[in-house]
N, C-alpha and C positions, 0 to 999 in steps of 0.2 A: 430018387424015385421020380421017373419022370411020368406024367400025366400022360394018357394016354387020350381019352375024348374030351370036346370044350361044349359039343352039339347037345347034351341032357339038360345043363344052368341054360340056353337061349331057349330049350324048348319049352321048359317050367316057367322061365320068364314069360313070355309069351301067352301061354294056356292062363298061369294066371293075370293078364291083364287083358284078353278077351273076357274069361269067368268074371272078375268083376265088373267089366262093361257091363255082362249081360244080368250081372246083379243087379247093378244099378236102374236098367230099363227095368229090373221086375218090380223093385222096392217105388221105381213112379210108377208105375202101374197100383201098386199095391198102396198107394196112397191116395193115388185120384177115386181107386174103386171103392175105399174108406169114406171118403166125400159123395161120393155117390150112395152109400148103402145109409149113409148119416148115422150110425151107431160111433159111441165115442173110441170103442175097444174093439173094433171087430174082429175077425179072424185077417179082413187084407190089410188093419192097422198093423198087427201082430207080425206078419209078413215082411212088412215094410222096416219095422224097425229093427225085428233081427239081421235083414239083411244089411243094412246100415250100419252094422254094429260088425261084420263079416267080414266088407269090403277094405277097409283101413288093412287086417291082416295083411290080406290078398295081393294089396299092393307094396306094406315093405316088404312082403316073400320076394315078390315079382322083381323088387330093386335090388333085391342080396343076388338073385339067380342072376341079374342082369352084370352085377361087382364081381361075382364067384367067376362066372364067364369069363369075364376081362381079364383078369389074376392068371385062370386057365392057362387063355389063349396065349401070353407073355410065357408061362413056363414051356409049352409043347410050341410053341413058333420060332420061338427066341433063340440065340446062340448063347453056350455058356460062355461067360466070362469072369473076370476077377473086378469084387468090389472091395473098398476098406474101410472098416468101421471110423467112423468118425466122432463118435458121440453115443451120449444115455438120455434118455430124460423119463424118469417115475412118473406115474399119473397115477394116481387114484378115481377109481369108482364103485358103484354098488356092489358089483361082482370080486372087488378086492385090487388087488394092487399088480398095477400092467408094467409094459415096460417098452419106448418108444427107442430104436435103433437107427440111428442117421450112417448112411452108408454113402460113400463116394464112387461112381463109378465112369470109365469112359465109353461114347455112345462110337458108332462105328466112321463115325467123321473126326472124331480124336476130342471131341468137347466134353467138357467133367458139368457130372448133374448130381444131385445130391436126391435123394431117394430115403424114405421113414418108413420102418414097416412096424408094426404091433408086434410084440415077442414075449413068450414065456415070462416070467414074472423072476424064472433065475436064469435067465441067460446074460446079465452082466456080471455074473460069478465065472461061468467058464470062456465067456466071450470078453474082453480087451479093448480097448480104445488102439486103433492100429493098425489089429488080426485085417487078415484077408482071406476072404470068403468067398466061394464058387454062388456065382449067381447066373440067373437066365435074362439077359436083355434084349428088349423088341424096342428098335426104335432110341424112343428118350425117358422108355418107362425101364423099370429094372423089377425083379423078385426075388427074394430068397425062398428056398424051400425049408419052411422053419420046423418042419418035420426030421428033414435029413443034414440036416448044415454041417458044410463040410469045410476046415478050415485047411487052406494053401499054405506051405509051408516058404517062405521069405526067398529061403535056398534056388527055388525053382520058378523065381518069376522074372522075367527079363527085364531090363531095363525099362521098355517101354510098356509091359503087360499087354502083348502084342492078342488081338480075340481074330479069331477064324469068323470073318462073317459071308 
């Protein structure tokens, strides 16, 4: 499946890191007119601090839209090519148990770059240390689409693993 727009994650990045600027200018606002009114709890104390408490959001939204974009733009820009697993490595966190996939691929100058991407927590049951895998590469970055992974059969890859760029 390939992605069709990249422009909706730059747009929401964006909105949200204006929206927080203009948080920000309210919550000083809403703090100087606190100093001003001299009550310890006012209604622009109140202001200031929820807003305060908003903006942090606002902005890791604003960095994932800005991540999401970039990941995008590599699958819908990129040429397919063939990477090959190289590696596992487990990690554990809060949300439970991930699974870190090193992939080797070559970029359109002929030079091998090694690429990690997050995956499924069982895809080193059906994936191999070896397999070769349809990915999208822009440049020196690479993706897999860990939705649709499609594994290359050994038979049908040339000597060189020649990519159409």
């Amino acid at each position: 499946m390939r992605y069709e727009k990249t422009k909706g994650y730059l747009i929401c990045a964006i909105v949200c890191f204006v929206v927080s600027g203009l948080l920000l200018c309210l919550g000083i606002v809403g703090a100087v007119m606190q100093e001003i009114d001299g009550q310890r709890w006012s209604d622009f104390g109140k202001i200031a601090v929820s807003v305060y408490l908003i903006i942090p959001w606002l902005i890791i939204l604003g960095i994932a839209c800005v991540w999401k974009n970039n990941v995008n733009k590599i699958v819908t820009e990129g040429k397919k090519g063939v990477c090959t697993i190289t590696g596992f490595q487990t990690h554990y966190s809060r949300r439970g148990r991930g699974v870190l996939m090193d992939v080797s691929f070559k970029d359109k100058r002929g030079e091998e770059h090694i690429h990690t991407q997050v995956m499924d927590s069982g895809t080193e049951i059906t994936l191999k240390v070896g397999m070769h895998l349809e990915c999208y590469i822009l440049g020196d970055k690479c993706q897999i689409d860990e939705n649709h992974i499609k594994i290359i059969d050994e038979s049908s890859l040339s000597i060189d693993d020649a990519i159409d760029f």
